[in-house]
Biopython code that builds the backbone (N, CA, C, O; Angstrom):
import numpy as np
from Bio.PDB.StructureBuilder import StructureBuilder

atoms = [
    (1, "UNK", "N", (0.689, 78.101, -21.168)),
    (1, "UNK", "CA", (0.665, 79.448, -21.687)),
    (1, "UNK", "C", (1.087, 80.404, -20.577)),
    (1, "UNK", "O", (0.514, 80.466, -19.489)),
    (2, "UNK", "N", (2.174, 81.173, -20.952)),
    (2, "UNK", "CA", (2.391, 82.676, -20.262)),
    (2, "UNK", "C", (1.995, 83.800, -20.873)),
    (2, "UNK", "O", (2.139, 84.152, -22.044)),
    (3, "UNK", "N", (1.284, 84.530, -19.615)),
    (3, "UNK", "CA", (0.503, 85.915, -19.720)),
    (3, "UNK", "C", (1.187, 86.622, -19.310)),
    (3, "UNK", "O", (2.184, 86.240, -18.698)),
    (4, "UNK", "N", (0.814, 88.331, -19.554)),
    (4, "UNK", "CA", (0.644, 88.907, -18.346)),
    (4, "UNK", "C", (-0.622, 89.447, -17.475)),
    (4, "UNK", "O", (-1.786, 89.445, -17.877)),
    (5, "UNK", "N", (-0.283, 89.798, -16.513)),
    (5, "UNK", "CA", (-1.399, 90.314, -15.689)),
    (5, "UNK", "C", (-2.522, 91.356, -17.067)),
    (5, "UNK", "O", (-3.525, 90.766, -17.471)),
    (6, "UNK", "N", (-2.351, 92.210, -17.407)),
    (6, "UNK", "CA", (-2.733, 93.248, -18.355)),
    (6, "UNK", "C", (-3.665, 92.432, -19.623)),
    (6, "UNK", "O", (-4.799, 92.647, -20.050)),
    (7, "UNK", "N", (-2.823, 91.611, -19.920)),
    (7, "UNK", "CA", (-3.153, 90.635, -20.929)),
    (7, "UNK", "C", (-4.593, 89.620, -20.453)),
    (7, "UNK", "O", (-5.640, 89.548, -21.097)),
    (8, "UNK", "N", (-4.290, 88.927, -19.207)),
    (8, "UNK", "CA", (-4.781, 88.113, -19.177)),
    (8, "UNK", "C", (-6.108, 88.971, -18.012)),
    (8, "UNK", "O", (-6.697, 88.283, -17.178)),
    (9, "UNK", "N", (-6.397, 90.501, -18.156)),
    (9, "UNK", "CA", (-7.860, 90.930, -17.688)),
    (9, "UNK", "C", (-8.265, 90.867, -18.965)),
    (9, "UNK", "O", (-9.292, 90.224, -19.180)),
    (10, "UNK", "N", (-7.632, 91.448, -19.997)),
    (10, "UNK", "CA", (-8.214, 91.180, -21.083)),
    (10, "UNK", "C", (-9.146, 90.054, -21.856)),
    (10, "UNK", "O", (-10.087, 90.254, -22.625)),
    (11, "UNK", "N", (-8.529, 88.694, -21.362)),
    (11, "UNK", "CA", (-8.699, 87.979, -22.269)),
    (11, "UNK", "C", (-8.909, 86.643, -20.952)),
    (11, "UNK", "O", (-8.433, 85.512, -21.053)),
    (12, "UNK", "N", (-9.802, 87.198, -19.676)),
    (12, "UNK", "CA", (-10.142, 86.259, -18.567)),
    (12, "UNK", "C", (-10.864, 85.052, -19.050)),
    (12, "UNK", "O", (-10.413, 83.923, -18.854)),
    (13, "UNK", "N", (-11.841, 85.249, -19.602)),
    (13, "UNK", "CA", (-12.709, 83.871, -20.119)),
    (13, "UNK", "C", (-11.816, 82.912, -20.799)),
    (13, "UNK", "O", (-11.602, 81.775, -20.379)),
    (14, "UNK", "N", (-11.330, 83.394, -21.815)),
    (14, "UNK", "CA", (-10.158, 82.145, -22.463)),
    (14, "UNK", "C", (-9.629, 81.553, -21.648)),
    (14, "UNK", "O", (-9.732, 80.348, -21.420)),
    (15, "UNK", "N", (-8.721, 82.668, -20.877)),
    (15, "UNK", "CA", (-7.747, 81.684, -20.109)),
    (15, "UNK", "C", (-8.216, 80.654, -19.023)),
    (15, "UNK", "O", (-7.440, 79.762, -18.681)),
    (16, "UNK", "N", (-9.407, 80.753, -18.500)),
    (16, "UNK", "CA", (-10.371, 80.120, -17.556)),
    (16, "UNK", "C", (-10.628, 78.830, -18.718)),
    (16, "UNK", "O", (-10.027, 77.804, -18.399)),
    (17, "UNK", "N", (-11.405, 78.735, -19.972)),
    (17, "UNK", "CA", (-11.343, 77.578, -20.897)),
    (17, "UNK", "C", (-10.466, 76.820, -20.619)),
    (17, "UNK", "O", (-10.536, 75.715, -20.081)),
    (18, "UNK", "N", (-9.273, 77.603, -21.115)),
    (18, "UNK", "CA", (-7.620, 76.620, -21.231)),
    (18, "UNK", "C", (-7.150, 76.123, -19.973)),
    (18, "UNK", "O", (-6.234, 75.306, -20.070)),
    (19, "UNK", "N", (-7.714, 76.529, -18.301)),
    (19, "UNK", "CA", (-7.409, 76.292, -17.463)),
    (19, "UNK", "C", (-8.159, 74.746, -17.171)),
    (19, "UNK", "O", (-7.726, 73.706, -16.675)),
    (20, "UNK", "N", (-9.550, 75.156, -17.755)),
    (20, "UNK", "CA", (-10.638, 74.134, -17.017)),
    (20, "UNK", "C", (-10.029, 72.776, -18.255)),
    (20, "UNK", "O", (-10.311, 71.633, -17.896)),
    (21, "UNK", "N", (-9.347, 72.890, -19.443)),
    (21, "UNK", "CA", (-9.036, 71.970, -20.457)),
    (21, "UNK", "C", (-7.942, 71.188, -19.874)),
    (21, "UNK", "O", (-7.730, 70.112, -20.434)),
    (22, "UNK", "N", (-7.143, 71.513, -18.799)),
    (22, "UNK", "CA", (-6.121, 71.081, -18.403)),
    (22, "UNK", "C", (-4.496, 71.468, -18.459)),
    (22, "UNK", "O", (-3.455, 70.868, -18.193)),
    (23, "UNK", "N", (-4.903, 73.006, -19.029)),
    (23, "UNK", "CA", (-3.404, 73.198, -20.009)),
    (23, "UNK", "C", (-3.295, 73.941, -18.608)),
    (23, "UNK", "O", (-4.116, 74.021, -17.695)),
    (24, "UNK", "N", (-1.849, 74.524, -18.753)),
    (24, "UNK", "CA", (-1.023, 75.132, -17.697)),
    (24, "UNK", "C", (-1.181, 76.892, -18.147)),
    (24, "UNK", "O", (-0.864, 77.489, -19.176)),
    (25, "UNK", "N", (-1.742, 77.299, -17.011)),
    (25, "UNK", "CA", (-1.931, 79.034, -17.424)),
    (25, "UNK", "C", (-0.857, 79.588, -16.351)),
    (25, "UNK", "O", (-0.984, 79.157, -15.204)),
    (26, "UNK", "N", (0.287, 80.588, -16.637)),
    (26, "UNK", "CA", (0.968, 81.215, -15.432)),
    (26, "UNK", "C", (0.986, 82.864, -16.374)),
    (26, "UNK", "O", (1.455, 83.194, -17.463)),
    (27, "UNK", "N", (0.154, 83.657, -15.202)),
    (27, "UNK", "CA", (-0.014, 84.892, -15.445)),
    (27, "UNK", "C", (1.100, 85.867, -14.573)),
    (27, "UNK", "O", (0.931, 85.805, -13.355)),
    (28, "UNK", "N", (1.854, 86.471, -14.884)),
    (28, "UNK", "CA", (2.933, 87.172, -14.276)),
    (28, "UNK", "C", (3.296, 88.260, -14.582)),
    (28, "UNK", "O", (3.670, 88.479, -15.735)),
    (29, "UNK", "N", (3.273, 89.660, -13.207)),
    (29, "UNK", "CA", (3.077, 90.747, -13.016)),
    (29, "UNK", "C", (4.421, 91.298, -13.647)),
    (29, "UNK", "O", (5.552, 91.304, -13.161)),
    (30, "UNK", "N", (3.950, 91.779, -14.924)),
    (30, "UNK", "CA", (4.883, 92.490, -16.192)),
    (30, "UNK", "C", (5.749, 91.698, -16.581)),
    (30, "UNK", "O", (5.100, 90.655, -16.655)),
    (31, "UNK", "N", (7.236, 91.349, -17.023)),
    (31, "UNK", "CA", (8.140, 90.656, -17.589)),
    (31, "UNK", "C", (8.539, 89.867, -16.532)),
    (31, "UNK", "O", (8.355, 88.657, -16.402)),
    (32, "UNK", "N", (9.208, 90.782, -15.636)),
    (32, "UNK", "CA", (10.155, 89.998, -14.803)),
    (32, "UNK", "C", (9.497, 89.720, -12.869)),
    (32, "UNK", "O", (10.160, 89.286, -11.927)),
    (33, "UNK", "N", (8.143, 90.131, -12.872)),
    (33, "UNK", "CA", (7.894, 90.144, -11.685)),
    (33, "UNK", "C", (6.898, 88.438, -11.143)),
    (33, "UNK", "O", (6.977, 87.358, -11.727)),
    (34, "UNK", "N", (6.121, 88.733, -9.994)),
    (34, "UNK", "CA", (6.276, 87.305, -9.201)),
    (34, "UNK", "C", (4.951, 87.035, -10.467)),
    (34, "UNK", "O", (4.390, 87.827, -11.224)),
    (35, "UNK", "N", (4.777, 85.309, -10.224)),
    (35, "UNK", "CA", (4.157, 84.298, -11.452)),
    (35, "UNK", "C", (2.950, 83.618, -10.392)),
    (35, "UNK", "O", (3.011, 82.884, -9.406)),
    (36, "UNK", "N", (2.076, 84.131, -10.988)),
    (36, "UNK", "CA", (1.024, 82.824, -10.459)),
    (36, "UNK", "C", (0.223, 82.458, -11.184)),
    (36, "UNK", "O", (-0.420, 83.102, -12.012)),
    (37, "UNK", "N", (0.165, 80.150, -10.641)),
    (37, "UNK", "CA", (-0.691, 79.871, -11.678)),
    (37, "UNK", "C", (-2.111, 79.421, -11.273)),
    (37, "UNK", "O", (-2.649, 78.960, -10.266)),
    (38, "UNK", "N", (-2.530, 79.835, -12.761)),
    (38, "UNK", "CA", (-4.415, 79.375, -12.695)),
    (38, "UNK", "C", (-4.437, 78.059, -13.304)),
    (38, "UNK", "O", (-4.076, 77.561, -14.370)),
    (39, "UNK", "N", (-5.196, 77.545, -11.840)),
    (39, "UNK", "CA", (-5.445, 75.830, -12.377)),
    (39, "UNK", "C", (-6.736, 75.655, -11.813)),
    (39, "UNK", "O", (-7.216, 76.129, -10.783)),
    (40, "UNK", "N", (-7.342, 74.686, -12.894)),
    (40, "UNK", "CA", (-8.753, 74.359, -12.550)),
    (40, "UNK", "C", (-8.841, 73.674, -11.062)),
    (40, "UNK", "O", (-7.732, 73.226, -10.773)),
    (41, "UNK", "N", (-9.879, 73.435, -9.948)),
    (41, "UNK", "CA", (-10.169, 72.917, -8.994)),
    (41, "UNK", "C", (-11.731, 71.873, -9.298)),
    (41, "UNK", "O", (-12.844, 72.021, -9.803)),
    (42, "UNK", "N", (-10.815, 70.657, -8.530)),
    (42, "UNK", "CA", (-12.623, 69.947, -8.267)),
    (42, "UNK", "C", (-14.331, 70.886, -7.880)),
    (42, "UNK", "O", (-14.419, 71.751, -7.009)),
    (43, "UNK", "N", (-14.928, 70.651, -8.330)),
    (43, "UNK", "CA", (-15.947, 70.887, -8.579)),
    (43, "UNK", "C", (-16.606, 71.013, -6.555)),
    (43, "UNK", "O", (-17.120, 70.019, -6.042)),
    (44, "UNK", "N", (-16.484, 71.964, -5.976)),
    (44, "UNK", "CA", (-17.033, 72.157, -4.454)),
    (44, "UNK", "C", (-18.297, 71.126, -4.105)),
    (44, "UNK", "O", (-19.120, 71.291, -5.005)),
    (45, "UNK", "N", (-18.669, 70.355, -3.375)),
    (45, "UNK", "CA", (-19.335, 69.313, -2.651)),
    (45, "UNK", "C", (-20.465, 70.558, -2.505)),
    (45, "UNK", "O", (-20.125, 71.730, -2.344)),
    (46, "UNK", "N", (-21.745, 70.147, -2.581)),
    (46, "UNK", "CA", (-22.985, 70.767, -3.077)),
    (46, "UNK", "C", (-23.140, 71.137, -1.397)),
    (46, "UNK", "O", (-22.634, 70.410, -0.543)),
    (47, "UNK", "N", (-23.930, 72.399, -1.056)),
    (47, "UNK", "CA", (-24.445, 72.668, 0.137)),
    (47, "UNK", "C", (-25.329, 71.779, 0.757)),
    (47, "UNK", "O", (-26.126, 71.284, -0.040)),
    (48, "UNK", "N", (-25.451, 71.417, 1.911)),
    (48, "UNK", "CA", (-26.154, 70.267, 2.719)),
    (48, "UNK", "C", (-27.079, 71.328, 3.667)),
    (48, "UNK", "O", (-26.532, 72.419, 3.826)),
    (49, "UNK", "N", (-28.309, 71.178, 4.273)),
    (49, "UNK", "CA", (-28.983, 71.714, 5.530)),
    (49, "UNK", "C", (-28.682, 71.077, 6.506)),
    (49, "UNK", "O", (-28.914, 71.580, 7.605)),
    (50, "UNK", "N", (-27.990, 69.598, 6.412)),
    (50, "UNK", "CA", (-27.575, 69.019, 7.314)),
    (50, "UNK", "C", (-26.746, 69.735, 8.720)),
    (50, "UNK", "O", (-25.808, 70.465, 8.398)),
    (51, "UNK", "N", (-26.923, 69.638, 9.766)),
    (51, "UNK", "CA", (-25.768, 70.166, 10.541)),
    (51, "UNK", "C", (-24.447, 69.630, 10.291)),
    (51, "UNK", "O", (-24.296, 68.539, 9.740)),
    (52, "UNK", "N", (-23.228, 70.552, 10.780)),
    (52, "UNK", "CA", (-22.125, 69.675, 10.577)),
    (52, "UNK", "C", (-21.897, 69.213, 11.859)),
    (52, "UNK", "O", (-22.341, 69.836, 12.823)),
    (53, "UNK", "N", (-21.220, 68.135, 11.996)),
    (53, "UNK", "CA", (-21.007, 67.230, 13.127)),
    (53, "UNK", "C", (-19.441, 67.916, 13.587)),
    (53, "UNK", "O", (-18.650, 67.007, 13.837)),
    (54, "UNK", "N", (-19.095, 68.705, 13.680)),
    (54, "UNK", "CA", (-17.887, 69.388, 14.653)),
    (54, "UNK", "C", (-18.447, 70.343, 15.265)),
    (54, "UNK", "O", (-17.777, 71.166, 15.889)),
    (55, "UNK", "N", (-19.824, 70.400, 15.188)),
    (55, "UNK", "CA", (-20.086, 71.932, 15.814)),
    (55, "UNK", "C", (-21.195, 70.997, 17.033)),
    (55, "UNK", "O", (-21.828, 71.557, 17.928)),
    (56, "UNK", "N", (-21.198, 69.763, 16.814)),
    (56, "UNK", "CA", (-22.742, 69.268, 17.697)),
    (56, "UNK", "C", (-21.553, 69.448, 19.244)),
    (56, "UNK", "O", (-20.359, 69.171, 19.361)),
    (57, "UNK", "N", (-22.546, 70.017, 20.216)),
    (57, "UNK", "CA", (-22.372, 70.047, 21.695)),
    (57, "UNK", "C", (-21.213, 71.548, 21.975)),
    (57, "UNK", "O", (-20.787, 72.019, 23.029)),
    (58, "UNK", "N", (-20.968, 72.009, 20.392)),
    (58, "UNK", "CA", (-20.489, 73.584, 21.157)),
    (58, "UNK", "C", (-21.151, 74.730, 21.060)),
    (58, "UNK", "O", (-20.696, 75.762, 21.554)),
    (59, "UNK", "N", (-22.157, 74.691, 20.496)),
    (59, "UNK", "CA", (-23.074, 75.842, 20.551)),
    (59, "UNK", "C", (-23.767, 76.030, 22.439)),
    (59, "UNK", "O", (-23.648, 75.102, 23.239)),
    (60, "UNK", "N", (-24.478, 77.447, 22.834)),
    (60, "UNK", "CA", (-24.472, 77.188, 24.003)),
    (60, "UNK", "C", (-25.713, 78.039, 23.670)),
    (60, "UNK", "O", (-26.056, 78.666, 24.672)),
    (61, "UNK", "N", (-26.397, 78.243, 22.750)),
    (61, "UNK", "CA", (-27.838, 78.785, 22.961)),
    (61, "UNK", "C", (-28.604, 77.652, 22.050)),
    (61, "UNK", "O", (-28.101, 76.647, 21.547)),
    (62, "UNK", "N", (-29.821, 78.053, 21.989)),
    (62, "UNK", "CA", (-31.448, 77.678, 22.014)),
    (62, "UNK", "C", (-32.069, 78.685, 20.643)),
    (62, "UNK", "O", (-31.822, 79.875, 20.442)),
    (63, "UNK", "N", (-32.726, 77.982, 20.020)),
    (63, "UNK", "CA", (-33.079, 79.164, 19.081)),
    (63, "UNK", "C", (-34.467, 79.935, 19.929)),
    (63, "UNK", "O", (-34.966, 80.958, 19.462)),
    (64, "UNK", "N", (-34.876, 79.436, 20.929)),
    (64, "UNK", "CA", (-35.865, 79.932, 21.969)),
    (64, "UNK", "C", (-35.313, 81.192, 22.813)),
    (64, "UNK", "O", (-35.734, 82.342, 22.937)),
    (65, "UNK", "N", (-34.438, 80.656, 23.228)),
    (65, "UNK", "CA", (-33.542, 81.660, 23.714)),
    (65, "UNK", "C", (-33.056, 83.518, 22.702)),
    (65, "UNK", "O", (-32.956, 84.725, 22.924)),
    (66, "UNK", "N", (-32.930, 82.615, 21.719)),
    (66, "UNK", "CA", (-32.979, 84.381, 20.506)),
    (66, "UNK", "C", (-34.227, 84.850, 20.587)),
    (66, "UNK", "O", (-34.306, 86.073, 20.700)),
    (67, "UNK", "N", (-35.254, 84.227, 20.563)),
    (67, "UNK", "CA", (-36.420, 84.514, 20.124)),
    (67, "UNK", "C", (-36.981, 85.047, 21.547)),
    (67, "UNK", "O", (-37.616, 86.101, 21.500)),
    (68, "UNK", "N", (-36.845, 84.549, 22.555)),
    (68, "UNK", "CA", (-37.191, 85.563, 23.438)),
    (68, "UNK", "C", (-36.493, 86.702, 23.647)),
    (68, "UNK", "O", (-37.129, 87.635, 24.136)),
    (69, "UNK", "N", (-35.062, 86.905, 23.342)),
    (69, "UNK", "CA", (-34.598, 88.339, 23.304)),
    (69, "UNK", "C", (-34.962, 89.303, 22.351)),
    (69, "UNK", "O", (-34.889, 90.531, 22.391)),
    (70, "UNK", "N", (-35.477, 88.319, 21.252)),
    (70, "UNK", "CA", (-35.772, 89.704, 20.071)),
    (70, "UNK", "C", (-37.225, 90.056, 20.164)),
    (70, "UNK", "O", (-37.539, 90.950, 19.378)),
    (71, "UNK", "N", (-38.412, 89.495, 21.077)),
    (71, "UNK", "CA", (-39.798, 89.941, 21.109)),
    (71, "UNK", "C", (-39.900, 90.071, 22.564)),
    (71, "UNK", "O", (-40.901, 89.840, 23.241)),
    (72, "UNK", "N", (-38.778, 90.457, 22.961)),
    (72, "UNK", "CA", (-38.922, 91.090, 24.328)),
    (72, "UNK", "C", (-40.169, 92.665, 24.251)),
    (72, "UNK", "O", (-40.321, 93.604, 23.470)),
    (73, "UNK", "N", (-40.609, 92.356, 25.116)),
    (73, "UNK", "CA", (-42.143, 93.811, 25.368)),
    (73, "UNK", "C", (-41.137, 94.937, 25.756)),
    (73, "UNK", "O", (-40.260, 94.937, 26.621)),
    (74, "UNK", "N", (-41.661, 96.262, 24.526)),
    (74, "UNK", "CA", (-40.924, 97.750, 25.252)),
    (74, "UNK", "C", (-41.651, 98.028, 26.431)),
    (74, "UNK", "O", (-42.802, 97.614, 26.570)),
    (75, "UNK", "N", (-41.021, 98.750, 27.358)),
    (75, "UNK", "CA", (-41.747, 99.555, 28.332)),
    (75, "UNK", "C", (-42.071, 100.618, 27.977)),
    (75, "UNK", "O", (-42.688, 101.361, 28.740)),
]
sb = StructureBuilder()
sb.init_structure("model")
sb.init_model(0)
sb.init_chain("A")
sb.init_seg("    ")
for serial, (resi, resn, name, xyz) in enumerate(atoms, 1):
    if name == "N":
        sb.init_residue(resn, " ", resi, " ")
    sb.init_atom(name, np.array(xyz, "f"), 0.0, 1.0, " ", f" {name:<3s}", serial, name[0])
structure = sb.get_structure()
């Protein structure tokens, strides 16, 4: 299916259906201008608390280290 931009604020939820169904959505700015298409994506890998393993050994503080700067005593 071809839209246009105008059309397809109108009528966002449908075209999101027909996207997630597999059909081909290209929404394009008035008649003759640039085309882009909406296609469904895999489903994002669920949030982890885990650390991620590219970051182990580059961090360079302590969560001790925050915590003594933020209950530092006023004078």
């Amino acid at each position: 299916m071809e839209t246009t931009v105008l059309q397809a604020k109108n009528h966002f939820s449908k075209l999101l259906r027909q996207a997630e169904r597999g059909e081909r959505v290209v929404i394009r700015r008035g008649r003759g201008g640039k085309a882009f298409l909406l296609s469904a994506v895999e489903t994002p890998a669920s949030r982890t608390l885990n650390p991620n393993p590219r970051w182990s050994g580059k961090i360079k503080f302590k969560d001790t280290d925050i915590w003594a700067s933020e209950w530092r005593d006023e004078p």
